[in-house]
ROMARBA-52718 format. One record per atom (N, C-alpha, C): residue in one letter; x negated, y negated, z. Coordinates in steps of 0.2 Angstrom, whole numbers, plus 5000, padded with zeros to 4 digits. Example, Ala and Ser with C-alpha at 12.3 -4.5 7.8 and 13.67 -1.06 7.14 Angstrom:
BEGIN
A493450285039/A493850225039/A493450165039/S493650115035/S493250055036/S493650005039/
This chain:
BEGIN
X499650065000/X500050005000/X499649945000/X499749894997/X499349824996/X499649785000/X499049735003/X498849705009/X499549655008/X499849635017/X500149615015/X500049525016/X500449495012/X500149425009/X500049365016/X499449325015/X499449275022/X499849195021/X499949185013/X500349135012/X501049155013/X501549075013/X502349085014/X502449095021/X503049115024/X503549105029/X502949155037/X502849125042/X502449175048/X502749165054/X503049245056/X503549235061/X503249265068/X503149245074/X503049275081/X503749285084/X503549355087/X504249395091/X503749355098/X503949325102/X503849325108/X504349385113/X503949435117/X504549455120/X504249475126/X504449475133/X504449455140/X504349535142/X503749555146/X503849645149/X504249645154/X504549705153/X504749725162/X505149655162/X505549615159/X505949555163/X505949555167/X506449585167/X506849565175/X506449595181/X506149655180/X505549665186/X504949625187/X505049585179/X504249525181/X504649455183/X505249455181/X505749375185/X505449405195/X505549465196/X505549475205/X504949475205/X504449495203/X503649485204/X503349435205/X503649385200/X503549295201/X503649275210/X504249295211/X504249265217/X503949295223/X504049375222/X503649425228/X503149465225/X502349435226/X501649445223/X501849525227/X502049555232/X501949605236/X502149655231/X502849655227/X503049695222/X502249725217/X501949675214/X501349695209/X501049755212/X501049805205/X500749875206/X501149925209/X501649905209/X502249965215/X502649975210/X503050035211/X503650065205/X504150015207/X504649955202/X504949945203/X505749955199/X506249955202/X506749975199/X507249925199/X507749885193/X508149825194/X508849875193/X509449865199/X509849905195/X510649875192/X511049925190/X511649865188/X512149855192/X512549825189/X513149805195/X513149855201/X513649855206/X513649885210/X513149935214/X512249915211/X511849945213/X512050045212/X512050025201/X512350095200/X511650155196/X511550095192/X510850145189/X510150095188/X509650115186/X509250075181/X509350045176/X509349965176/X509349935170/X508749905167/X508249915173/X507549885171/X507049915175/X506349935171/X505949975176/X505249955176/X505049925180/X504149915177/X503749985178/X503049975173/X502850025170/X502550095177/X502650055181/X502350105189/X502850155189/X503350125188/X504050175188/X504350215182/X504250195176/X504250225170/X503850275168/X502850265173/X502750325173/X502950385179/X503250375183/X503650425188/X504150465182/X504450465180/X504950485173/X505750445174/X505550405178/X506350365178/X506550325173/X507150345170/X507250325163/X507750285165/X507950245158/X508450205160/X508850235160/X509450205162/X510050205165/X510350295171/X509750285174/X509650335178/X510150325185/X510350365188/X510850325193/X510350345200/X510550295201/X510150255209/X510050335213/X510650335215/X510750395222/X510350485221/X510150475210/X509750525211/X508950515214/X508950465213/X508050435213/X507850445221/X508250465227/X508350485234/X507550505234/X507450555231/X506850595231/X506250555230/X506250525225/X505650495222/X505550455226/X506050415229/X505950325233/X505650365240/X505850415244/X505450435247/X504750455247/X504550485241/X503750505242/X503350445239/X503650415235/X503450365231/X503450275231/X503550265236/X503950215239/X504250155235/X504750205229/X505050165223/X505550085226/X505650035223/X505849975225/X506349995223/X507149955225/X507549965218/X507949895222/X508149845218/X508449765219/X508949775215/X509649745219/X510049735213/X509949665209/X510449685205/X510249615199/X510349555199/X509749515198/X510149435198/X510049395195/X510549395191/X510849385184/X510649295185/X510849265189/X510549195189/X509849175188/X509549205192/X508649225192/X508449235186/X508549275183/X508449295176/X508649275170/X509249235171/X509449195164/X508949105166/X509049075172/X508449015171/X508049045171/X507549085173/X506849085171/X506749115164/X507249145161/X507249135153/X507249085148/X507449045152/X507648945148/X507048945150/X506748945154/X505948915157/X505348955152/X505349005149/X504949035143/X505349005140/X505749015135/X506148985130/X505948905130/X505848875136/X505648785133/X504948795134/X504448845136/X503648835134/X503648865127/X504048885122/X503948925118/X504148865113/X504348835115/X504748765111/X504148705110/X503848725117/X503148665115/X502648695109/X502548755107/X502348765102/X502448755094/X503148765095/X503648725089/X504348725089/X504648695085/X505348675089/X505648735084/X505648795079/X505848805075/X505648885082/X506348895085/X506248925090/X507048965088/X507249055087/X507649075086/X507749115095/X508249095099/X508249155104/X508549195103/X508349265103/X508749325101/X509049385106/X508649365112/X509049395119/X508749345125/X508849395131/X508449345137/X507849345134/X507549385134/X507049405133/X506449405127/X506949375120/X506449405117/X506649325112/X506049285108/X506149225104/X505649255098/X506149245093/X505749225086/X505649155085/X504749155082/X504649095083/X504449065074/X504349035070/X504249015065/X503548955066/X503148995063/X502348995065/X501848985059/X501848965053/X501548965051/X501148905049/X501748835053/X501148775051/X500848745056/X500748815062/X500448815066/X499548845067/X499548885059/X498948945057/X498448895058/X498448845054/X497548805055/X497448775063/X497748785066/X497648775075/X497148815077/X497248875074/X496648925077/X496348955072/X495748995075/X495449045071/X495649095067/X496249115072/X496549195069/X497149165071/X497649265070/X498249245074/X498249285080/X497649335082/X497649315088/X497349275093/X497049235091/X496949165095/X497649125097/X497949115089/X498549085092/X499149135096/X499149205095/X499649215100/X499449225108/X498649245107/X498449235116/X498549155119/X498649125113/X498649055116/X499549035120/X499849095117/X500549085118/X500549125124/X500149175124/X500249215131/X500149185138/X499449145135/X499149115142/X499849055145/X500149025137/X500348945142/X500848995146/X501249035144/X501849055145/X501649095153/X501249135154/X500949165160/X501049115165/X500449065161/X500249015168/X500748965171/X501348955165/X501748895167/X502348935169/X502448985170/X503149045171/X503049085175/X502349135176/X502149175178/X502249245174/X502849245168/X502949275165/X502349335160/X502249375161/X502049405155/X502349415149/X501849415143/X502449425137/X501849465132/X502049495126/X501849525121/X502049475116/X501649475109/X501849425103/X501549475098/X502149485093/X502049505088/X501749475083/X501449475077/X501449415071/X501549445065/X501949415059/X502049455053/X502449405051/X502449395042/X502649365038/X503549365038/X503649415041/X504549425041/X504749455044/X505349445050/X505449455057/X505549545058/X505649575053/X505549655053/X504849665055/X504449645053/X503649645053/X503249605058/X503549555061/X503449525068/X503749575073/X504249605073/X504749645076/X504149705078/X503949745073/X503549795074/X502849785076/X502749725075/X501949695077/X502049705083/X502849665085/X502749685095/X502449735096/X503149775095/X503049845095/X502349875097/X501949865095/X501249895091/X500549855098/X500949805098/X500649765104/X500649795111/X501449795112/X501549835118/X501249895120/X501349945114/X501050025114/X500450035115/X500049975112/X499349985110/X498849945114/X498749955123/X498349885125/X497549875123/X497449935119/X496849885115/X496849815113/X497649815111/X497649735106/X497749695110/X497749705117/X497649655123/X498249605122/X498749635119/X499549615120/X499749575116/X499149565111/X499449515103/X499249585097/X499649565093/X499549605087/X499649575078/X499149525077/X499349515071/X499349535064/X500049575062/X500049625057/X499949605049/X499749545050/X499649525043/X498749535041/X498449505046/X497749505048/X497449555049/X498149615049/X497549675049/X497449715044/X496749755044/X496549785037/X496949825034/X497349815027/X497649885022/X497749965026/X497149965024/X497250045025/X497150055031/X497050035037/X496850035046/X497850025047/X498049975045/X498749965043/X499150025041/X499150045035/X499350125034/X499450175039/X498850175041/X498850235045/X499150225053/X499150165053/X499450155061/X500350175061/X500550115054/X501050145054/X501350205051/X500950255051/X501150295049/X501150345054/X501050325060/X501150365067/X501750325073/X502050285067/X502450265071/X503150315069/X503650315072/X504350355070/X504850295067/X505050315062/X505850285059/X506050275065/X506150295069/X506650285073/X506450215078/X505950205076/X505550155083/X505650075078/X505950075073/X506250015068/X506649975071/X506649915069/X507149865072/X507649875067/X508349885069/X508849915065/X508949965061/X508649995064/X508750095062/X509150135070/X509650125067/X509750165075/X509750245075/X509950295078/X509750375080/X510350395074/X510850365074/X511150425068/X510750395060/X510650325059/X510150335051/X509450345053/X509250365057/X508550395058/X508550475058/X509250505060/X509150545057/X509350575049/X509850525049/X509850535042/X509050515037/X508750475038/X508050445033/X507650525036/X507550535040/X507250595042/X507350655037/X508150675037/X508250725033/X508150715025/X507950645022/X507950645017/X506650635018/X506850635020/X505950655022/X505550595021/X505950565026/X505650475026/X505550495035/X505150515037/X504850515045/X504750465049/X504150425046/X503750365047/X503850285044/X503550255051/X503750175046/X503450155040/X502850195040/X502550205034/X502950235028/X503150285029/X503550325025/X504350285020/X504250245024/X504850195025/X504750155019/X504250125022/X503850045018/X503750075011/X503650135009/X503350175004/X503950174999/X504450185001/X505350184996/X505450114993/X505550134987/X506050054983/X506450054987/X506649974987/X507349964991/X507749964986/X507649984982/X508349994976/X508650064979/X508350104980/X508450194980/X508550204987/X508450154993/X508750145000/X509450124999/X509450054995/X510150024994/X510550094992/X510250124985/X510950174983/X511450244987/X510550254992/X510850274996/X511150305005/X510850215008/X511050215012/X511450135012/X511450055011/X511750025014/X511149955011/X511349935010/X511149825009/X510749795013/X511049835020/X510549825029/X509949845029/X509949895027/X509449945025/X508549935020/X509049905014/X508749885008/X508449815011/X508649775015/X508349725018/X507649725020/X507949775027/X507549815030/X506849835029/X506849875023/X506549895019/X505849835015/X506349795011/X505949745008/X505749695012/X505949675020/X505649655024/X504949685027/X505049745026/X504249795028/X504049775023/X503949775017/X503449745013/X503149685011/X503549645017/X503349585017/X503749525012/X504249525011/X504749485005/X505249485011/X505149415015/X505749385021/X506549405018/X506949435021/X507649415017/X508149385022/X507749385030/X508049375036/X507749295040/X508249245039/X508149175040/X508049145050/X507749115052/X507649115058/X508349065059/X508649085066/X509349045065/X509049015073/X509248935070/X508948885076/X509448875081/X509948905079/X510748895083/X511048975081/X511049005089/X511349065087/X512049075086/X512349105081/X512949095079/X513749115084/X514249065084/X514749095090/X514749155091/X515249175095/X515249275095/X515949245092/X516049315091/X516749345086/X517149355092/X517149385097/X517549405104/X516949385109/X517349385116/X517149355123/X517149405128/X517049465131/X517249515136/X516749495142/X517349485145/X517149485154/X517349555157/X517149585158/X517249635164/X516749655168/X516849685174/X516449715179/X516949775184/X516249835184/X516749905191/X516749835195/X517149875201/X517249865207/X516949885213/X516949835217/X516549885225/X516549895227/X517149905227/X517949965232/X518349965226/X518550025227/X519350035223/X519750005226/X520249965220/X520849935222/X521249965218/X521849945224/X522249995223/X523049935220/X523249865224/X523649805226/X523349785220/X524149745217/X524049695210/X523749615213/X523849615218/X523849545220/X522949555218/X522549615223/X521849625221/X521649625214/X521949635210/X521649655205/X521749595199/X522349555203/X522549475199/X521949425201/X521849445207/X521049395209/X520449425205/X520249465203/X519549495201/X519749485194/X520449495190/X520649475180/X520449395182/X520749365186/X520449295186/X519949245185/X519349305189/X518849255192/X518249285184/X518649355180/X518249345172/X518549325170/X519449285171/X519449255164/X518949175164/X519149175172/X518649095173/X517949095169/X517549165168/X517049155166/X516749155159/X517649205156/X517349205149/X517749135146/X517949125148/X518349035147/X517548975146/X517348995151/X516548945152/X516248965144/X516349025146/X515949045138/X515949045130/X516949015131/X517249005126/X516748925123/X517148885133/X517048815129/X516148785127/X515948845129/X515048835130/X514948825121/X515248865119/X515048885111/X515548845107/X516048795111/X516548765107/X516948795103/X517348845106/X517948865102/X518448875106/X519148905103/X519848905109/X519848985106/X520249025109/X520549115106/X521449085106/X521349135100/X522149125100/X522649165105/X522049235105/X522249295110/X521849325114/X522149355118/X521749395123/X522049455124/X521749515126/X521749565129/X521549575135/X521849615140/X522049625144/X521849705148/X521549735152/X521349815151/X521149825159/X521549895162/X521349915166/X521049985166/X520850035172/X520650075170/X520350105179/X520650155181/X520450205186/X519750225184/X519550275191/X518750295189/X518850365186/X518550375177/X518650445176/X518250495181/X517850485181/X517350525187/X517350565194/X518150525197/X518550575201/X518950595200/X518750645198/X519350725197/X519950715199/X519950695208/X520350725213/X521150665211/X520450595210/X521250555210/X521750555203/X522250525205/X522650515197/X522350445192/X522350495184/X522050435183/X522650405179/X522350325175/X522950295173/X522150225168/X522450225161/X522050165158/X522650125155/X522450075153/X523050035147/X522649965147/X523149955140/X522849865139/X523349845134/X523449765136/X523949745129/X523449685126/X523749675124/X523549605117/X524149565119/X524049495123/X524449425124/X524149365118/X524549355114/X524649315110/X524849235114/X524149195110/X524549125115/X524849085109/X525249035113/X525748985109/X525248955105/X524748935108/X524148885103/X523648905105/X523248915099/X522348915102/X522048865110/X521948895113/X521448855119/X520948875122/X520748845125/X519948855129/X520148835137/X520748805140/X520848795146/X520948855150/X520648855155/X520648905160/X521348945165/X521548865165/X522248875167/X522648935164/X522748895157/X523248935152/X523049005150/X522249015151/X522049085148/X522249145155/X522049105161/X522149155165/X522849155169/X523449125165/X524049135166/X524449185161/X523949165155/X524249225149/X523949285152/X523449295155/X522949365157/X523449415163/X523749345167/X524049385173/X524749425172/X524649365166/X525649395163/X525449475160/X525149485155/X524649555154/X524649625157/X524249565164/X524149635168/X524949645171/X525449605174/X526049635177/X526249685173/X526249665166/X526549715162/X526349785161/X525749785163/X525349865164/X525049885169/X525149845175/X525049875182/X525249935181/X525349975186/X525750035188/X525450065195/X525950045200/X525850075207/X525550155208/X525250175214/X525050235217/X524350245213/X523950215211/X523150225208/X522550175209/X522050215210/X521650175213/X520950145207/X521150075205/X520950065200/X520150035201/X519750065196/X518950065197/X518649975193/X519049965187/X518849905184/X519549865180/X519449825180/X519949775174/X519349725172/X519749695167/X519349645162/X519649615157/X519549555154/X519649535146/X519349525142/X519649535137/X519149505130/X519749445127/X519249385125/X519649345120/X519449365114/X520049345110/X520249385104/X520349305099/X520249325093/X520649285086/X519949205089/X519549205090/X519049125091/X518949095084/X519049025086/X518948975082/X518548925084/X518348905077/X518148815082/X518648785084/X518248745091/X518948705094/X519148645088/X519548625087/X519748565084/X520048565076/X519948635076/X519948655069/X520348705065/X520948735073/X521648765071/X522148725069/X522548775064/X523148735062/X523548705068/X523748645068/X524248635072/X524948675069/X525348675076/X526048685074/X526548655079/X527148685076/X527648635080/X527748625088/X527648685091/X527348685099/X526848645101/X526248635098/X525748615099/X525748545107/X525448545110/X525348505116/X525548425112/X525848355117/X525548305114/X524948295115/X524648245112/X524048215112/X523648195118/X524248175124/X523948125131/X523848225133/X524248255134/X524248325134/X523448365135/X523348355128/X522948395125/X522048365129/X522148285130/X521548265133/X521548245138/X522048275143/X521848285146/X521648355152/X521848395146/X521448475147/X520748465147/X520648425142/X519848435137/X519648385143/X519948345145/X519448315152/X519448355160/X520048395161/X519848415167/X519548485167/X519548515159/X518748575159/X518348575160/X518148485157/X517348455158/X517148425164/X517648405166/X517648385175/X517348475177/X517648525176/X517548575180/X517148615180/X516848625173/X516248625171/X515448605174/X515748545172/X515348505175/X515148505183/X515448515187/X515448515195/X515148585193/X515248635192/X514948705192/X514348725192/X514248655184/X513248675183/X512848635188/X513248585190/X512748535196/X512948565203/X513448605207/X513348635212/X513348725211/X513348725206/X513248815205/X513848835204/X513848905203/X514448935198/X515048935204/X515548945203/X516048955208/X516148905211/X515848835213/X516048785218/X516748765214/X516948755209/X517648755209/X517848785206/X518448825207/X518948875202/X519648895203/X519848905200/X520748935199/X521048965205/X521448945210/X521548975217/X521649055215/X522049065210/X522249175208/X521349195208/X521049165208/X520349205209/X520249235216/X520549195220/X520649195230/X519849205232/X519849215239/X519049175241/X518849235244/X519149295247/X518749345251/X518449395247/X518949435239/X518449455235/X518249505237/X518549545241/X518349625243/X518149675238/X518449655231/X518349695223/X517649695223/X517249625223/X516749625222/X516149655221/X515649665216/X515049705215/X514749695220/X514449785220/X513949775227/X513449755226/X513149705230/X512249685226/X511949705234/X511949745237/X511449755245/X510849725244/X510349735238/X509849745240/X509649665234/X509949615232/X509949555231/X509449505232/X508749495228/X508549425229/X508749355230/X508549305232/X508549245234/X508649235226/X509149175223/X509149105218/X508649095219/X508149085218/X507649065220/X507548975217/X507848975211/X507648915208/X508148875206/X508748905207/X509448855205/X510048845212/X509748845217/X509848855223/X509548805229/X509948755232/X509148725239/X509048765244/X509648815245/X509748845251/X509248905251/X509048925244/X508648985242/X508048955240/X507748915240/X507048905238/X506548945243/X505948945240/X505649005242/X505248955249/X504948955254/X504748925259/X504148955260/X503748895264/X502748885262/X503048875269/X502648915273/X502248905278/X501548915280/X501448835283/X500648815287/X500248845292/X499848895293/X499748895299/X499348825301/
């Protein structure tokens, strides 16, 4: 295969090890070196494991109460999650990574495409410039991270990759920079299946057609991919070879649906409980409606006992509430949501979760009026007391004002027992320096 080209489009994957186990190590240095374990709601499974623990065999989504054994001999960590901790200190890589160019794509908490090429004559190589990514980010976060480089985000993507696997490369990998045939052979020890956008059922299918490796991969016209797998693929494909077909998006695009749910931390069993817990997600997928500027026309509705025990009666359902108008008011979405669940309650069962999703998203401003439609004085003054409530939220924290049907004791609630400190979005959780 012939080298891939240095001129045109140059992308770095910035992406963060261990997250959420490196967010807890930032504040508690005593964690470095020890198996840790981050888990999910309710303190149910693994959803993050630094490498200490990944080598014991603790695999993701492992549940807690089997690890008994290991945490015993092994003195494994395990935190519940916190989900505030973790999304600011992702804003805080995200805006060092912005200092290097503002042409900044974020694709999860964790991971940024970066558009890097009229940044090449800065340094000697690429990886000078991406250790140069790694030091600011380290020293000014704490954060560790890995940086891919490659002409097109599939090949930035597997540079990570390649980065990560391989600590000779000292945790930069620039794929463009390295030699042809040294190139080849690397990736020709990687699996199809280790591709950004090959998931387990087309990795088996490329497999049986005797495409193994990403080498193997890169090696197929995308014409004869196209014909006979899919468009995504052909992409895919012609992005390994280096011909960009995937655009860096500066603004991630709306979502299509909004789903709030969470288990419970007791079984409930009373509508009045279950009316408080439907509320306090529709309050948050509502934030996250008017976050992205749009209204739902509809929403779904959905409950759901624990299938897991045998012993109790089970019982799921869910309806679709159609609203009179598109909104984003919280009010209205979680009065449509209650009316839902009355509808599909059903006494004598002990319900493990409920949730919604919004349904039918628009840009706000930009559905058809109709003849119900709100007046005018009406309509702003929704749009003013959202942002009143909003507002108070992000300047005293989540929950200081909300919809009384969310209620305040919250027995439903996710277990978190083992919970760090806000450390950073918090005054009453700042971490404290003591003098001798």
């Amino acid at each position: 295969m012939s080298a891939i080209g240095h001129d045109g489009p140059l992308y770095a994957l910035v992406d963060c090890n261990n997250f959420y186990c490196s967010c807890e190590r930032v504040f508690n240095p005593k964690l470095e070196n020890r198996p840790l374990v981050v888990l999910s709601n309710n303190d149910g499974c693994a959803i993050a494991r630094s490498n200490e623990a990944k080598a014991l065999g603790i695999r993701m989504g492992e549940p807690w109460f089997k690890l008994r054994d290991l945490v015993k001999h092994h003195g494994i960590v395990g935190l519940s999650s916190n989900y505030t901790l973790y999304g600011d200190m992702s804003q805080r890589v995200m805006q060092v990574l912005r200092g290097f160019t503002p042409d900044v794509e974020v694709y999860s908490i964790d991971e940024s495409f970066l558009r890097i090429e009229r940044m090449r004559l800065l340094w000697a190589n690429h990886t000078a410039m991406g250790q140069a990514i790694r030091a600011r980010v380290r020293q000014w976060t704490g954060i560790p991270v890995c940086v891919g480089i490659g002409p097109t985000k599939t090949l930035a993507k597997l540079a990570n990759h390649i980065a990560k696997k391989n600590p000779d490369f000292g945790g930069v990998f620039g794929l463009a920079s390295y030699p042809p045939a040294q190139l080849d052979a690397l990736l020709a020890n990687i699996d199809v299946g280790e591709l950004w956008g090959v998931g387990r059922r087309i990795a088996e299918k490329l497999k049986s057609a005797g495409i193994h490796s990403v080498q193997d991969l890169r090696l197929v016209p995308p014409k004869v991919i196209r014909a006979n797998f899919s468009v995504v693929m052909e992409r895919t494909v012609s992005e390994l070879q280096g011909l960009p077909c995937l655009e860096l998006e500066d603004i991630a695009p709306p979502k299509k649906q909004i789903v709030s749910s969470k288990s419970f931390g007791e079984m409930v069993a009373t509508l009045d409980e279950l009316s408080e817990a439907l509320s306090s997600y529709v309050t948050r997928a509502a934030e996250k409606l008017r976050e992205q500027g749009s209204v739902c026309g509809a929403l779904q509705v959905f409950v759901m006992t624990n299938q897991f025990r045998s012993d109790d009666a089970q019982y799921s359902n869910g309806i679709v509430i159609p609203l009179p108008n598109p909104s984003n008011n919280t009010l209205d979405l979680v009065q449509a949501a209650l009316f839902g669940l009355k509808a599909i309650y059903r006494r004598g069962y002990l319900y493990k979760k409920t949730g919604v999703m919004l349904l039918d998203l628009a840009p706000a401003g930009q559905t058809q009026a109709s003849l119900f439609d709100p007046l005018e004085e009406q309509a702003k003054h929704s749009e003013s007391l959202m942002a009143a409530l909003d507002g108070l939220n992000r300047r005293f924290g989540h929950d200081t004002l909300c919809v009384a049907a969310a209620g305040t004791r919250k027995r439903w609630a996710a277990k978190a027992e083992n919970k760090t400190p806000c450390y950073t979005t918090r005054w009453s959780e700042l971490p404290k320096a003591f003098a001798h």
